[in-house]
N, C-alpha and C positions, 0 to 999 in steps of 0.2 A: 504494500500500500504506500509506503514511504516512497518507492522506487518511484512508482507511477506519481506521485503527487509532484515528486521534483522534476518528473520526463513534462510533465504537465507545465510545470511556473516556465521551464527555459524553453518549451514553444512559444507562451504567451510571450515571454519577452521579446525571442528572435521576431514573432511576427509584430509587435510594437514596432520594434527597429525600424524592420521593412517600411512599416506602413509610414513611418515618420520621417523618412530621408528619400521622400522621390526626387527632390531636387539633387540631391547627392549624388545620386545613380544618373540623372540624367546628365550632370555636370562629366560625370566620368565617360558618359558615352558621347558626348559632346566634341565635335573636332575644331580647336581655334584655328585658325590659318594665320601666318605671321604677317606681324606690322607693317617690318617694311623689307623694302626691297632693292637689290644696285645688282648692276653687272652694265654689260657693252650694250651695242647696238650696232647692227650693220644696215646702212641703206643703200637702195637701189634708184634710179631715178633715171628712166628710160626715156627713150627717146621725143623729145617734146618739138613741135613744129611753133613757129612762132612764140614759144613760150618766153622768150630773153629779149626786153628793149633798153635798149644804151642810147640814151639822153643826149642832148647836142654834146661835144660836134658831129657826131656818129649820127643821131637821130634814124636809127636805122630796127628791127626786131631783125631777131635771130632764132634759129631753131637750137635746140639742146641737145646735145650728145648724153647720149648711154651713161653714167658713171656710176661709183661705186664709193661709200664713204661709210666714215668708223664716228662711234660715238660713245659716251657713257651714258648712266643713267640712274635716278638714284628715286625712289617713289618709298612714301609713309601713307598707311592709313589711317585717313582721317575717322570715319565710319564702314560700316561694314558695307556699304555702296560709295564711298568714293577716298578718291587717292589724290595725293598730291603730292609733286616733286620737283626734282631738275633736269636736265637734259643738257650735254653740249656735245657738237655736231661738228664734225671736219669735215669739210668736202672739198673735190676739185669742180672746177664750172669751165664748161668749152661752150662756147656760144658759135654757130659758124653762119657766115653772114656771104652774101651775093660774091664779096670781092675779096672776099679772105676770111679770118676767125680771131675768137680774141680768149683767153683764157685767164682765169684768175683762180683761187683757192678761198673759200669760203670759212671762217668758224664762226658758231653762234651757240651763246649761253641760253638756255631757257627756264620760263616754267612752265608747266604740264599740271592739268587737272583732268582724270579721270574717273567716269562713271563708270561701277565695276559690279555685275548683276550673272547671277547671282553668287553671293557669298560663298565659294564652296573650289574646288579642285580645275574645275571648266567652269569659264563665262565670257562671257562678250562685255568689250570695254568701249566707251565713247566718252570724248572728251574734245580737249584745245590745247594750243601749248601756243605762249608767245617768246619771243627771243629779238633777244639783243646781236643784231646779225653785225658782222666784218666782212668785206671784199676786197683781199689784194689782188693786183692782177699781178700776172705773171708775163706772159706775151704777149704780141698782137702782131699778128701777118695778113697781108704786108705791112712791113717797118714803118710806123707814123713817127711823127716830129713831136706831135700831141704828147705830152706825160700825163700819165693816168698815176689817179691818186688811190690811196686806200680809202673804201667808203664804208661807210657805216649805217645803219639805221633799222625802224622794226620790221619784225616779223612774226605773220600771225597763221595757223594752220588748226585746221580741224584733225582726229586722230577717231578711229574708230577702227574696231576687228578683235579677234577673237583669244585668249590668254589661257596658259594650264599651267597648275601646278603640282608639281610630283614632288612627294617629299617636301624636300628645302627649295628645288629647283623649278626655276621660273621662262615659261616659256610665251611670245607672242607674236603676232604676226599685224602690224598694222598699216592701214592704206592712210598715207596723210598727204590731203591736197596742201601745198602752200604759198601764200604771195609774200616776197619781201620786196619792200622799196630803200632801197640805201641807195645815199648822198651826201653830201659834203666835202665834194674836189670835183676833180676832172678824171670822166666826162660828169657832166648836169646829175646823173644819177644814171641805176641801172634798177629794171624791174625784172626778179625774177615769179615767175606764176608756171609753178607745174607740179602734176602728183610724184608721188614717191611712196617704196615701199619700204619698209622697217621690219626688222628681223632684233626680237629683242631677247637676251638670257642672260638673266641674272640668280643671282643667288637670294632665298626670302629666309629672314632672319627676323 
């Protein structure tokens, strides 16, 4: 009778337990995903027809060559739907024009804000990112007398497409259209306006 009466009080209590920590058990079955996130970036940026105008004395658009540029990137979550962060962007820029081409190298620092749905291992992100863009040139065939100056100015792009992450490991694929206008030397300014693709992997920590 003893036996049973004590097999009896330590159900009641296991099942007290139970019934009194569901938030416990749920907590434990629970997966956070990490705050934040950094690694590279590689983009592409194919080939664009009239996407490049160079301001007097060129006063002239140009179509865009093919290239390929490196970046970092660095993103925190703010909420469990959105992210915000930094971005900066190397690139080289070939513009080729009726009578010859002009080429320069681009880097631009940004910030990045992403809508990031849903909360979980796969989802689809959309967002903006603006940047403090630079354009040195580097050539320009045929040889002009003109000196071309380092230009500056903003730039603003939309960012949307699809993210996974495995483990720690962060993977993404985004399409970002973008316009920059920089100026401030010679020529007048230059507008660049073209999509590009972004290949993002970083590490979530």
């Amino acid at each position: 009778m003893v036996h049973l009466h004590h097999t009896s009080v330590t159900l009641a209590a296991f099942l007290l337990s139970y019934m009194a920590t569901p938030g416990a058990r749920a907590a434990e079955n629970h997966v956070e995903y990490p705050n934040l996130v950094g690694g590279v970036l590689g983009m592409v940026v194919p080939v664009s027809e009239k996407s490049v105008y160079v301001d007097s004395p060129v006063g002239l658009w140009g179509d865009r060559s093919t290239t390929w540029s490196l970046g970092a990137f660095y993103l925190r979550k703010l909420t469990s739907s959105l992210r915000l962060g930094t971005v900066l962007e190397m690139e080289s820029v070939t513009a080729k024009f009726h009578e010859g081409q002009a080429s320069g190298r681009r880097t631009a620092l940004g910030v990045t804000w992403l809508g990031h749905y849903p909360d979980g291992p796969l989802s689809m992100e959309l967002g903006g990112v603006t940047y403090l863009g630079f354009l040195k040139p580097s050539s320009v065939s045929p040889a002009s007398d003109t000196h071309w100056d380092t230009l500056k100015g903003i730039e603003f792009g939309i960012v949307v497409g699809p993210s996974v992450e495995i483990d720690h490991l962060h993977f993404a694929i985004h399409w970002e259209p973008l316009f920059s206008w920089l100026s401030g030397g010679t020529p007048d300014g230059v507008t660049l306006t073209d999509p590009r693709i972004r290949l993002k992997v970083g590490y979530a920590f």
